[in-house]
C-alpha positions as CSV (number, residue, x, y, z in Angstrom):
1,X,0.0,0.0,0.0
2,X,1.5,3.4,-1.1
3,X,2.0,6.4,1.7
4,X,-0.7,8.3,0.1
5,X,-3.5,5.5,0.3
6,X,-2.3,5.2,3.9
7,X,-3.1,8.7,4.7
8,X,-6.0,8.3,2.7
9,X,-7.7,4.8,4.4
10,X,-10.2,5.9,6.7
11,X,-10.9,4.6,10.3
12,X,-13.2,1.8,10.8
13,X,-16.5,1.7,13.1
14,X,-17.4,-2.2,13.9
15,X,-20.7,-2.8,14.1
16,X,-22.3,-5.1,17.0
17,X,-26.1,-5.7,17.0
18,X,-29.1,-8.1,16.4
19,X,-29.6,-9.0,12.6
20,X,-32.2,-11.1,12.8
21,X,-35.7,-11.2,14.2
22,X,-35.7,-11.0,18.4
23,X,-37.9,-9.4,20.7
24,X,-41.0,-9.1,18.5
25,X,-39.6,-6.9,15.7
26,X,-38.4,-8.5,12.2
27,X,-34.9,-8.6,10.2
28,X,-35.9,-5.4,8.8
29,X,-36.6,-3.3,11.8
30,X,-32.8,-3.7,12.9
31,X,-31.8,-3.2,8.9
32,X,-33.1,-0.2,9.6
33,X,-30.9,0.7,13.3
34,X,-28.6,-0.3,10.7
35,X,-28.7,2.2,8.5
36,X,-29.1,5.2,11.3
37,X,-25.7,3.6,13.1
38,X,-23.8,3.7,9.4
39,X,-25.3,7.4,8.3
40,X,-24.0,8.7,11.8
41,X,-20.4,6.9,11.3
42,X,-20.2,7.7,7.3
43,X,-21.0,11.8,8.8
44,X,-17.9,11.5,10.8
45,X,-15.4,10.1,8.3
46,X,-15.5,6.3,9.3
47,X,-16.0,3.1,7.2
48,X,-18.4,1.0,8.7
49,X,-18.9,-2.9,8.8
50,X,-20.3,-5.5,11.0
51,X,-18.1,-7.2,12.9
52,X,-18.7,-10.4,11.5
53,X,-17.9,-8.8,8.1
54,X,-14.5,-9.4,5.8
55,X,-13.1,-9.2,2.8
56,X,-11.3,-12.3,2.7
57,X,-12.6,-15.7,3.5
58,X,-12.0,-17.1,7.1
59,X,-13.7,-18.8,10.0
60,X,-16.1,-16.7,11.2
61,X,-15.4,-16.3,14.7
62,X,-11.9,-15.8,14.4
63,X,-13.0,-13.1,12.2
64,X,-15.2,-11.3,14.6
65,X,-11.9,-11.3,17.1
66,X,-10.2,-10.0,14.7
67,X,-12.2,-6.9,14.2
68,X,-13.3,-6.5,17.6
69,X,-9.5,-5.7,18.1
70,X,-8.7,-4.0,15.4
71,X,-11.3,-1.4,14.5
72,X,-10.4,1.9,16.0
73,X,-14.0,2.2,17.3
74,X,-16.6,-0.4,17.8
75,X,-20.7,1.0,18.0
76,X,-22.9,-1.8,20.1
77,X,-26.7,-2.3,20.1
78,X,-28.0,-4.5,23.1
79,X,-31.1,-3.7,22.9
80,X,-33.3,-6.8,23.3
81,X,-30.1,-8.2,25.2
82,X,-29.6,-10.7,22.4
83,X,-26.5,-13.4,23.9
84,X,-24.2,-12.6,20.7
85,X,-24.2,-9.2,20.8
86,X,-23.5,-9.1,24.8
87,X,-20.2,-11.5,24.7
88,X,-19.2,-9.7,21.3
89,X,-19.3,-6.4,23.6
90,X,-17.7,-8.6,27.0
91,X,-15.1,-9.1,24.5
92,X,-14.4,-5.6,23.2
93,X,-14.0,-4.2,26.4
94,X,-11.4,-6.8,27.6
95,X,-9.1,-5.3,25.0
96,X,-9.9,-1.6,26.8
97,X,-10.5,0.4,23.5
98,X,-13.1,2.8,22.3
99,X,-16.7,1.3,22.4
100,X,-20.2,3.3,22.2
101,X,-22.8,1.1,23.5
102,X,-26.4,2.1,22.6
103,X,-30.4,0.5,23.4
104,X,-33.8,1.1,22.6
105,X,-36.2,2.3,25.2
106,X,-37.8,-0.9,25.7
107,X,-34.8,-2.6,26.9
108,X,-33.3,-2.5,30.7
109,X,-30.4,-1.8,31.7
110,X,-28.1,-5.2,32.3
111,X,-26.1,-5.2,35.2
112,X,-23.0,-5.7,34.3
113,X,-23.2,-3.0,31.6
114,X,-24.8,-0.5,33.7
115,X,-22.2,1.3,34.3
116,X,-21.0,2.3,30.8
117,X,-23.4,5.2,29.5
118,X,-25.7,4.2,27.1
119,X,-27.4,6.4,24.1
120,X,-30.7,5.6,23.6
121,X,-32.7,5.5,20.7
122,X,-36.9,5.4,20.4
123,X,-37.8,1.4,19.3
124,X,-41.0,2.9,16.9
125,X,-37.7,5.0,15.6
126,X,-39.7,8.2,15.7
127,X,-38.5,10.7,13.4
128,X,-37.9,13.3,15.9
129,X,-36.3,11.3,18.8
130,X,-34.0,9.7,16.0
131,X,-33.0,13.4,15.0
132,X,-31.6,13.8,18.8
133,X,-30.4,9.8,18.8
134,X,-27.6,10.9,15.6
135,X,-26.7,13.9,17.3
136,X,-25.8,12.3,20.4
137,X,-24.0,9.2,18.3
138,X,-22.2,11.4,15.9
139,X,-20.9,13.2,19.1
140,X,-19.5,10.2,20.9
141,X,-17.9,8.9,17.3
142,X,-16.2,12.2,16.8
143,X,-14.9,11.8,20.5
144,X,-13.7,8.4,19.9
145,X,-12.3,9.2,16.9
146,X,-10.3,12.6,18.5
147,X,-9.3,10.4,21.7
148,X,-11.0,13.6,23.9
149,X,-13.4,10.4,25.6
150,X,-10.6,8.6,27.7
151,X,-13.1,6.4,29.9
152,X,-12.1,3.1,30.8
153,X,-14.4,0.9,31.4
154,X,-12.0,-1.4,33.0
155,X,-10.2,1.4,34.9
156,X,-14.1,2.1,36.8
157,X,-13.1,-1.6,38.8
158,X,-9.1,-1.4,39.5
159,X,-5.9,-1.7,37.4
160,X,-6.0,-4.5,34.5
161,X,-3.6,-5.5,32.2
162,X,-5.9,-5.6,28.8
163,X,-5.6,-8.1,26.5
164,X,-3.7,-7.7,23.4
165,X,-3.7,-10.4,19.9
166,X,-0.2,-11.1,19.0
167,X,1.1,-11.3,15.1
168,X,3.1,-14.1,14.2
169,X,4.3,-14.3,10.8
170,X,4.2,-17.4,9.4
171,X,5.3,-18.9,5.8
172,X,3.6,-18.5,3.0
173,X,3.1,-22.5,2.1
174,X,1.6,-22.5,5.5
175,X,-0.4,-19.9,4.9
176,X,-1.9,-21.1,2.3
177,X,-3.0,-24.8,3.4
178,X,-4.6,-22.8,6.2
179,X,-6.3,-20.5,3.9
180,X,-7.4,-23.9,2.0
181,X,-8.6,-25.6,5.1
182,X,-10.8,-22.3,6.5
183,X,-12.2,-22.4,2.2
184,X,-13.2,-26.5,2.6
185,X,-14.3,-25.6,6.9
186,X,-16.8,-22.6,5.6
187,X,-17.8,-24.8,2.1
188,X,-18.6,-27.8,4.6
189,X,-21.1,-25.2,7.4
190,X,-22.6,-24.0,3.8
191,X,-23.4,-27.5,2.7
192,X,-24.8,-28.2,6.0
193,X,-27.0,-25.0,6.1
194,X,-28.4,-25.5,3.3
195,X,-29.3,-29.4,3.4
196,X,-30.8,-27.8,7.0
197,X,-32.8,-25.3,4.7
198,X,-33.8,-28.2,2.0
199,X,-35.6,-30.3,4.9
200,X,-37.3,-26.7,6.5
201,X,-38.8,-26.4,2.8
202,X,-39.8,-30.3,2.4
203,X,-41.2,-30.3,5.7
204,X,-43.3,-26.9,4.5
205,X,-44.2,-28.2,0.8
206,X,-45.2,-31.5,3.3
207,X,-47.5,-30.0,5.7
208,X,-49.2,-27.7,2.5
209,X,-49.7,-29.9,0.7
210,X,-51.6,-32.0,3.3
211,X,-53.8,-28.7,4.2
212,X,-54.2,-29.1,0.5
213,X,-55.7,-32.3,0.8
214,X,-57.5,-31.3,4.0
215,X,-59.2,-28.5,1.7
216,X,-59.9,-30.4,-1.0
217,X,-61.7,-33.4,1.3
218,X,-63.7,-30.5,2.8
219,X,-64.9,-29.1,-0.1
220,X,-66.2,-32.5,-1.4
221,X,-67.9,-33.7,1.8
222,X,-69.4,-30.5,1.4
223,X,-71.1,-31.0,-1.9
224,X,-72.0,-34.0,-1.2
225,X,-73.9,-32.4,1.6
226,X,-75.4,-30.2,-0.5
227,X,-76.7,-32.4,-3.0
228,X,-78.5,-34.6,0.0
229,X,-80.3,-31.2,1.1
230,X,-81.3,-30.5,-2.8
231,X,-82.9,-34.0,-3.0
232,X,-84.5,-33.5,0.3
233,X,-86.1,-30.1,-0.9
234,X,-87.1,-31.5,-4.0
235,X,-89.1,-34.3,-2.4
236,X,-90.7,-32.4,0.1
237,X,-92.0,-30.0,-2.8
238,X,-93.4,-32.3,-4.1
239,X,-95.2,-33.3,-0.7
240,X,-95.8,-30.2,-0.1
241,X,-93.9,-29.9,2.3
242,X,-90.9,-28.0,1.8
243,X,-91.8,-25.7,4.8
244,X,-91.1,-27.5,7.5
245,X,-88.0,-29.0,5.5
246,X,-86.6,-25.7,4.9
247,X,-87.0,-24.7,8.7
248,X,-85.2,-27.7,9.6
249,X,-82.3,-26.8,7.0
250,X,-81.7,-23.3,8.5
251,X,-81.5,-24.9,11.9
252,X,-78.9,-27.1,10.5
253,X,-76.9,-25.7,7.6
254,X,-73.8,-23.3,8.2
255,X,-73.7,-19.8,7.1
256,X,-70.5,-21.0,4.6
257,X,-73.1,-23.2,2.9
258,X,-75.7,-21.1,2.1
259,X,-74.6,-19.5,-1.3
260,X,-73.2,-22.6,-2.5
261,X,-76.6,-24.1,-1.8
262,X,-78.1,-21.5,-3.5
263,X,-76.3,-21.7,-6.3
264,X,-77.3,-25.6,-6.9
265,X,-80.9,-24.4,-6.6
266,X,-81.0,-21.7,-8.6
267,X,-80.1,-24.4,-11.6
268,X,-82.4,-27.2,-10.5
269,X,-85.3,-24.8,-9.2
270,X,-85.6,-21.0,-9.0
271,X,-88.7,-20.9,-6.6
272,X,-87.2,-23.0,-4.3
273,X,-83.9,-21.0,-4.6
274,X,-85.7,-17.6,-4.0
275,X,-87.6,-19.3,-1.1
276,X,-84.3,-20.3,0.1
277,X,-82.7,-16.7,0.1
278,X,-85.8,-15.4,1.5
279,X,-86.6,-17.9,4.5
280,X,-82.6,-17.6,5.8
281,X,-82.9,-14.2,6.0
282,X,-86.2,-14.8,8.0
283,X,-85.4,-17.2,10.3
């Protein structure tokens, strides 16, 4: 990397947060906190990423170690208190660097976090509150950033040595088997994902398809029923006495029925269709 593109590579804010449904609100509600947290950083000259997040291929959670050490500031959303997210932070502030934790104002405070301020933000993410929520955030990035925030969380409890990663070089053959293996480890967890996502959509097609059926067996018992109560209206017409069938058809037929009934009628016989309508609305 030249000298200029060194001055020119901009600090990185890591990302910690829920990503997927928790606590009653959907994927894209927290896409959303997402996109607040990055519009704050972008306003104050950071890149941003997820922790989890790399250009090159690696196990995962040697990854997110990685960039919980490395990135010069770390933002963390607990809100909903979701288990990653709260060892990801544990973890940042064992290494004693810059971290900005935030919640939403339906979470509580944890206790072991209590003492590190937290900015909140309104869940609904009301346009006005949010307007206050980035002022407050792009303030505490441009403090991390300008090292004026020296706040140790650590520091609040005694005098700790912080954990540091060490670099080791290693050589280049090795390097690369290792690069291989991580390739083959990550192909393997995909494989197995998705033969996990495979029997979620048989087991889906499986149960639809037997509603399907369920549906289908309804809708037949139902004609069949339907046909029976024609052939008994018919006969007692011609008995003359398709009053007291009728009454004992309303007392008997469901509501769902009744057009499909009609409809029969109104092909075989039109009177006794119209007397149909009629008498249900009566009775």
């Amino acid at each position: 990397m030249s000298e200029k593109a060194k001055e020119e590579k901009k600090p990185t804010c890591g990302i910690v947060m829920p990503i997927s449904a928790i606590d009653g609100y959907p994927a894209t509600h927290w896409e959303e906190v997402l996109s607040i947290i990055k519009s704050c950083a972008h306003d104050e000259n950071f890149d941003t990423k997820l922790v989890s997040e790399d250009d090159e291929v690696g196990i995962i959670q040697k990854r997110i170690v990685q960039n919980l050490y490395s990135h010069e500031v770390v933002v963390c959303d607990v809100s909903g208190k979701n288990p990653n997210v709260m060892f990801e932070l544990g973890m940042r502030l064992a290494f004693d660097k810059p971290t900005i934790v935030l919640k939403d104002d339906q979470t509580d405070y944890s206790f072991d976090t209590s003492p590190l301020e937290h900015i909140p933000y309104p869940r609904d993410l009301r346009f006005g509150k949010i307007i206050n929520f980035k002022k407050a955030l792009r303030s505490k990035l441009k403090a991390a950033l300008s090292g004026s925030n020296k706040h140790s969380f650590l520091k609040s409890f005694g005098e700790f040595q912080t954990v540091k990663l060490e670099s080791t070089e290693i050589p280049a053959e090795k390097y690369v088997m290792d690069s291989i293996s991580e390739i083959k480890s990550a192909i393997g967890m995909l494989r197995r994902e998705t033969r996990l996502q495979f029997r979620e959509l048989d087991v889906k097609n499986t149960r639809r398809l037997d509603e399907e059926k369920h549906t289908e067996s309804t809708r037949e018992r139902d004609e069949e029923f339907i046909l029976q109560l024609i052939a008994r209206l018919i006969d007692a017409k011609e008995a003359g006495k398709e009053s007291k069938t009728f009454k004992e058809i309303y007392n008997t037929l469901p509501a769902r029925l009744v057009p499909d009934l009609h409809k029969h009628l109104e092909v075989i016989d039109s009177d006794l269709a119209e007397r149909l309508m009629n008498g249900y609305s009566q009775y």
